[in-house]
N, C-alpha and C positions, 0 to 999 in steps of 0.2 A: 817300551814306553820311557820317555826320559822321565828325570826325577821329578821337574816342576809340573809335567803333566800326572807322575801318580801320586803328587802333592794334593792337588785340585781333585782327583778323583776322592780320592782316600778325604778327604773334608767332605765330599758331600755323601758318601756313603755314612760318614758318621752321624752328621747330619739328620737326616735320613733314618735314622737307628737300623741301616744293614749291614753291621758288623756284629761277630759274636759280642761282644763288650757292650757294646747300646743297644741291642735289641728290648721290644718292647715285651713285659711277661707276661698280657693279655690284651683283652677289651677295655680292663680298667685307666689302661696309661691310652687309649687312643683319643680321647677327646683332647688332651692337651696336646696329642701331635699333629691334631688334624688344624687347633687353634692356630700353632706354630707354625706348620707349614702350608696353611693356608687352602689347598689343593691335595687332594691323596684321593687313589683310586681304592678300589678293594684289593684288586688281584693286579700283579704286573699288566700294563695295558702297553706304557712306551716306556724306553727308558730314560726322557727328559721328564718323566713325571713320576714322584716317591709313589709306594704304593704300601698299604696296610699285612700284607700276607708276607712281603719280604723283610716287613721291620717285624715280625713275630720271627721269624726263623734268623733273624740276624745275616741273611745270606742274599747279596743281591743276585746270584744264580741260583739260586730257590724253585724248584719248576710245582705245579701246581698237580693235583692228585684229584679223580674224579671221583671220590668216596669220602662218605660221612663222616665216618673213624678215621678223619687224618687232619693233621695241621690246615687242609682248604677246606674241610669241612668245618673245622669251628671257627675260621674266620668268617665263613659264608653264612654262621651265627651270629654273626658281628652286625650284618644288617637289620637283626631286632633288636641288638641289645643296645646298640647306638643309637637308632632310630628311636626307640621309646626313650632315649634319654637325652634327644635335639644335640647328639653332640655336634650337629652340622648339618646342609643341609645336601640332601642326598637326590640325586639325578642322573641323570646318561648324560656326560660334558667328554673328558677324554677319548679321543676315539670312540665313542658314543658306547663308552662302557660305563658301569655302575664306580659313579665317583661321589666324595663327600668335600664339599667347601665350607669353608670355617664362615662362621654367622658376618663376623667383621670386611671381611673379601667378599662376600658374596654379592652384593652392589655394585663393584667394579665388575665380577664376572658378569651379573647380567647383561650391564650396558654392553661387556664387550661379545657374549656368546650367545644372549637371548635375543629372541625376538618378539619387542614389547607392546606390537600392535594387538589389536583388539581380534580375538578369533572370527567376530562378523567383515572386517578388512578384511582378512587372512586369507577367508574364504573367496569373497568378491574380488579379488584381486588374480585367485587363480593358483597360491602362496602353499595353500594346502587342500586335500581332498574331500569329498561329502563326505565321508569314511571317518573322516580325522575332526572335521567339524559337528559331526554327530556325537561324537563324544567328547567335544566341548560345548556341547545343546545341554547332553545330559549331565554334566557336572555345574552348570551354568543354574540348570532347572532345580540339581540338589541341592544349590545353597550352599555346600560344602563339601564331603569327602564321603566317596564311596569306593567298598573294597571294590577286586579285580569282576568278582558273580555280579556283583550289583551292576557296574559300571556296564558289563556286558549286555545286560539284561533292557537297561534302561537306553540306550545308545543302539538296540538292532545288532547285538551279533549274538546270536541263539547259540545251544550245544552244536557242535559238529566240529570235526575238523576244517573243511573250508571257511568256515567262520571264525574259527581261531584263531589262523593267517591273516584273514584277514582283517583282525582287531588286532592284531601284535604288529601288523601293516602299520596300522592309522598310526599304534600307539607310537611306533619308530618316528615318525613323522614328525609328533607333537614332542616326542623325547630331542627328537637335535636339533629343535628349536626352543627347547625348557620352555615347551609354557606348561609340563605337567608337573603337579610338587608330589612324589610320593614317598608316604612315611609310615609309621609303624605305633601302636597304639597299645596301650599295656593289657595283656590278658588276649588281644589278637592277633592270629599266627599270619593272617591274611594282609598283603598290604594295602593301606590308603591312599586312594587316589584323588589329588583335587586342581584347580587349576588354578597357577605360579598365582595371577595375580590376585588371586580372591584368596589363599592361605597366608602369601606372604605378603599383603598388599605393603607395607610399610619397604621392607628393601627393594620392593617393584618402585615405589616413588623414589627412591634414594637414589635407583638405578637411575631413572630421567632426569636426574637434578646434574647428574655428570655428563661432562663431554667426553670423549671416546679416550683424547688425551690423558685427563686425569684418572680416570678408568685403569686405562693401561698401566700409567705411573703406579696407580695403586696396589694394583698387582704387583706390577716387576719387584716393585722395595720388599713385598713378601717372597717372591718366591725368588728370588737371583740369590740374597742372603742366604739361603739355606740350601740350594744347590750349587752354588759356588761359582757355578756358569751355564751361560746358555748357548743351545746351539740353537740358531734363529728358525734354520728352515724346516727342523722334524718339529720342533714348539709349537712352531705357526702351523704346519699341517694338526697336529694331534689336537691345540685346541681351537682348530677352524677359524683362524687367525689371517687376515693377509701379512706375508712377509716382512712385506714391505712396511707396513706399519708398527709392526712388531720392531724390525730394525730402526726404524725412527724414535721407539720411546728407547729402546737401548742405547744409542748413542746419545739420548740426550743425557741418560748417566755419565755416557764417558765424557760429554762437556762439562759435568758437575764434579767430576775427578773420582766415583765413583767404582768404574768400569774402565778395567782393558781390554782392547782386542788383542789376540793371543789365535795361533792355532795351537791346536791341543792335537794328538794321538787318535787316530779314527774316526775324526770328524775332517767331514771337506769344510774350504774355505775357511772362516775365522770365529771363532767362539767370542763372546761377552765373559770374562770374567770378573766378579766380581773383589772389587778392593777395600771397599768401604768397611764399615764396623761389619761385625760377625753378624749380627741381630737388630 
C-alpha cells in the first residue's frame, strides 16, 4: 500500500475508534459515536460502514464469536442498553442488518432509504405482501408499540414454526423499507415494535420537507468527514443507494473544493476523498 493510501486508511480507522488507542471502553461512550458518526451498525456488516463491535475491540479485523461470554455477546447487550436510552434510532438499513442512526441524520436517511408511502398505497399498489400489511393493520389498530408475542398474535401468525417464517418474511419486507421503528423500553427484555411513522412522526415529516439532493448532501458532510473516503459503488449497494446519484452528490463536494478523486489500494476505479475540515 503506498504511504498516502495508509494515510487515508489509518485516519479513518482512528476515526472510527478501531485502533487500540481510540477504542471505545463500553456502551457508555456509544451514543456520542453513534452522534458523531452518524451511521454505525452493531457488528461489522460492510467495510465502507463503522460498526459498534470493532470500535470496542479497537481492531478493524475483530471477527465476531457466537457466545454470550464474549466481547459479541456484550455488545449484542448494547441493543437494550442503547435502545432504552434513544441513543439513536435503531433499524435494519446496512445490508439490511441491525444498524443505529444518530437522531440528527436520520431525516436525510429516511428521504434517502425509507419508503414513506402510506402502508394502504403499499399494499394496493402490489409494493408489499398481505403478510407484511397485516401487521401494519395491527400496529395501525394498536395505536402504538407492541412487543414481537403481541404483534404476532394480533397480526395472524400463531405458535409454529411455519408461522414463524413466515412473520420474520413479512417483517424483512417492512424492515428494508423502514417503515418499522423498533426499540427497547426499560424493565423489558422484549422488543418494541411500531410503525416509523406513528413513533417517529416528527423526523417522518422532516424527511418529506427534503429533496433527495439535500438528503444526500446531508449525509455525505456527516459521513465522508469521518471516514476519510468513499468508495461509491460498495456505499451505494450496502445502503440501497443508486450509484449514480450517490456519485452526483459526491462530486458536487469536489465542485466545492471539498473532495478529491484519488484511487486508493483495493478499490477499483476512483474513491472520493475527503479534504475539507476533519469534523
Amino acid at each position: 500500500m503506498t504511504q498516502a493510501g495508509e494515510a487515508v486508511t489509518q485516519r479513518r480507522l482512528v476515526n472510527w475508534r478501531q485502533t487500540p488507542d481510540t477504542r471505545i471502553a463500553g456502551d457508555e461512550d456509544a451514543p456520542e459515536l453513534i452522534e458523531q458518526l452518524g451511521i454505525i451498525t452493531l457488528y461489522p456488516a460492510s467495510p465502507e460502514i463503522p460498526n459498534l463491535y470493532q470500535a470496542y475491540m479497537g481492531d478493524p479485523n475483530a471477527k465476531t464469536e457466537a457466545k454470550w461470554d464474549s466481547p459479541s455477546g456484550i455488545v449484542y447487550s448494547w441493543r437494550w442498553t442503547l435502545g432504552r436510552r434513544e441513543a439513536g434510532f435503531y433499524g435494519a438499513l446496512v445490508r439490511k442488518r441491525p444498524t443505529f442512526v444518530s437522531w440528527r441524520l436520520l431525516p436525510a436517511v429516511l428521504r434517502l432509504c425509507a419508503d414513506l408511502r402510506m402502508p394502504d398505497e403499499l399494499y394496493d399498489s402490489g409494493v408489499i405482501s398481505s403478510a407484511a400489511y397485516r401487521i401494519t393493520q395491527a400496529l395501525e389498530a394498536a395505536g402504538g408499540a407492541l412487543t414481537t408475542g403481541e404483534l404476532r398474535a394480533a397480526a395472524g401468525f400463531p405458535a409454529g414454526r411455519e408461522q414463524r417464517a413466515a412473520y420474520l418474511k413479512a417483517v424483512e419486507e417492512l424492515d428494508t423499507r423502514l417503515l418499522l421503528a423498533k426499540f427497547f423500553t426499560s424493565g423489558d427484555d422484549d422488543a418494541q415494535h411500531a410503525l416509523l411513522y406513528l413513533r417517529y412522526r416528527e423526523y417522518v415529516d422532516a424527511a418529506e420537507r427534503l429533496t433527495r439532493e439535500e438528503a444526500l448532501d446531508q449525509l455525505l458532510r456527516v459521513y465522508l468527514p469521518n471516514a476519510v473516503y468513499a468508495a461509491p459503488t460498495m456505499l451505494a449497494r450496502h445502503l440501497r443507494l443508486e450509484e449514480a446519484e450517490l456519485c452526483s452528490g459526491l462530486d458536487r463536494l469536489v465542485g466545492e473544493g471539498l473532495v478529491d478523486k484519488r484511487t486508493l489500494p483495493g478499490y477499483k476505479g476512483e474513491c472520493y476523498v475527503w479534504t475539507g475540515d476533519a469534523h
